[in-house]
C-alpha positions as CSV (number, residue, x, y, z in Angstrom):
1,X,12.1,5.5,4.3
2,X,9.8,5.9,7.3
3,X,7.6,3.5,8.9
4,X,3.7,4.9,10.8
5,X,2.6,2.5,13.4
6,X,-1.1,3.0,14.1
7,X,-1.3,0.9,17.7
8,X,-4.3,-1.5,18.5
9,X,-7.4,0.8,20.3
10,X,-6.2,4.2,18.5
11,X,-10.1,5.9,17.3
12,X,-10.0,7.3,13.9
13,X,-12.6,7.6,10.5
14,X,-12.2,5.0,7.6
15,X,-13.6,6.0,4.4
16,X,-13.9,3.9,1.4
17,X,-13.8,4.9,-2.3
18,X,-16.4,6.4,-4.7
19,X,-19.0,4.6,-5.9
20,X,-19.0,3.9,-1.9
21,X,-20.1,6.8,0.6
22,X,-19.8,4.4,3.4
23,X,-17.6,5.8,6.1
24,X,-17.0,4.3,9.8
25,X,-16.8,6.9,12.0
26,X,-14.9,6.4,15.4
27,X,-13.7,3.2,14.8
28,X,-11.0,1.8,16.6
29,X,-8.1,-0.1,15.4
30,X,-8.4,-4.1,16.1
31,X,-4.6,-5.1,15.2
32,X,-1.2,-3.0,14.9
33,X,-1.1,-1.1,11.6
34,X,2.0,-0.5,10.1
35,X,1.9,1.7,7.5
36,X,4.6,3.1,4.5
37,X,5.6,6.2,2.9
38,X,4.0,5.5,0.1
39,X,0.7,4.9,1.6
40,X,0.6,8.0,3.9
41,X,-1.4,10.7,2.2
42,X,-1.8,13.6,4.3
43,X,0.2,14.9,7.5
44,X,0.6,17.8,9.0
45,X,4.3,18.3,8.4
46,X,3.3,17.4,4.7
47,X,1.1,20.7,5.4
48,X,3.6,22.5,7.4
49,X,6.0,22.2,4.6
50,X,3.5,23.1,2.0
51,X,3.8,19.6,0.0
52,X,0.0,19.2,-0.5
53,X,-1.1,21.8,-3.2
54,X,-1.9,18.7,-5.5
55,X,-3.9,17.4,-2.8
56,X,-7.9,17.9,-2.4
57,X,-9.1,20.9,0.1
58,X,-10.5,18.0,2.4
59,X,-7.2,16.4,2.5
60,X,-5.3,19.8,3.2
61,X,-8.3,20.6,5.8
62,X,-7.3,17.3,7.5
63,X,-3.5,17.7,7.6
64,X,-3.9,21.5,9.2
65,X,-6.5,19.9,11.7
66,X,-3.7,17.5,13.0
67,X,-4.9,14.4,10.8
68,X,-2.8,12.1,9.2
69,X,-4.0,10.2,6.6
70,X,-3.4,6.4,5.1
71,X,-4.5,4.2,2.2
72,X,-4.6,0.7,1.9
73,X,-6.7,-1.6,0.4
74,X,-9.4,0.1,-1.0
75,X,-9.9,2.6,2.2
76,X,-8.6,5.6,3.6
77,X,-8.1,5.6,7.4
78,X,-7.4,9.1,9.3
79,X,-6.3,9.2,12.9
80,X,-4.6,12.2,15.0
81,X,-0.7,12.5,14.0
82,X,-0.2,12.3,17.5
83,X,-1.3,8.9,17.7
84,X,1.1,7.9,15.2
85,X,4.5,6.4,15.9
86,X,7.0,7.3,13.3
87,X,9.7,4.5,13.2
């Protein structure tokens, strides 16, 4: 199992669930994240490896970018993989 720590001041996009369209763009993280495997959605090795085909065209879109993508509690947030620790 992998850990994703997301440090305080990294800028990324947080998106929250239909009915919603409210998205924050540029935001900036106010407290350490630390995320799980389970609650990473979309990276780029995913996409390297070719283990998003079930995934939306927005998500695989994301991933070949460079984003990696979390959810937690009702809200996506995507930042750059490089600003992503893998522990």
């Amino acid at each position: 199992m992998h850990l994703y720590k997301v440090k305080v001041g990294t800028t990324g996009n947080v998106y929250f669930p239909k009915p919603s369209t409210e998205r924050r763009l540029k935001w900036s993280v106010r407290e350490e994240q630390i995320f799980e495997d389970h609650e990473l959605i979309f990276d780029p090795v995913a996409y390297a490896n070719g283990r998003l085909g079930k995934l939306s065209k927005w998500c695989q879109m994301q991933a070949k970018k460079g984003f990696a993508g979390f959810r937690r509690k009702g809200y996506l947030l995507v930042v750059w993989y490089n600003d992503v620790e893998v522990m």
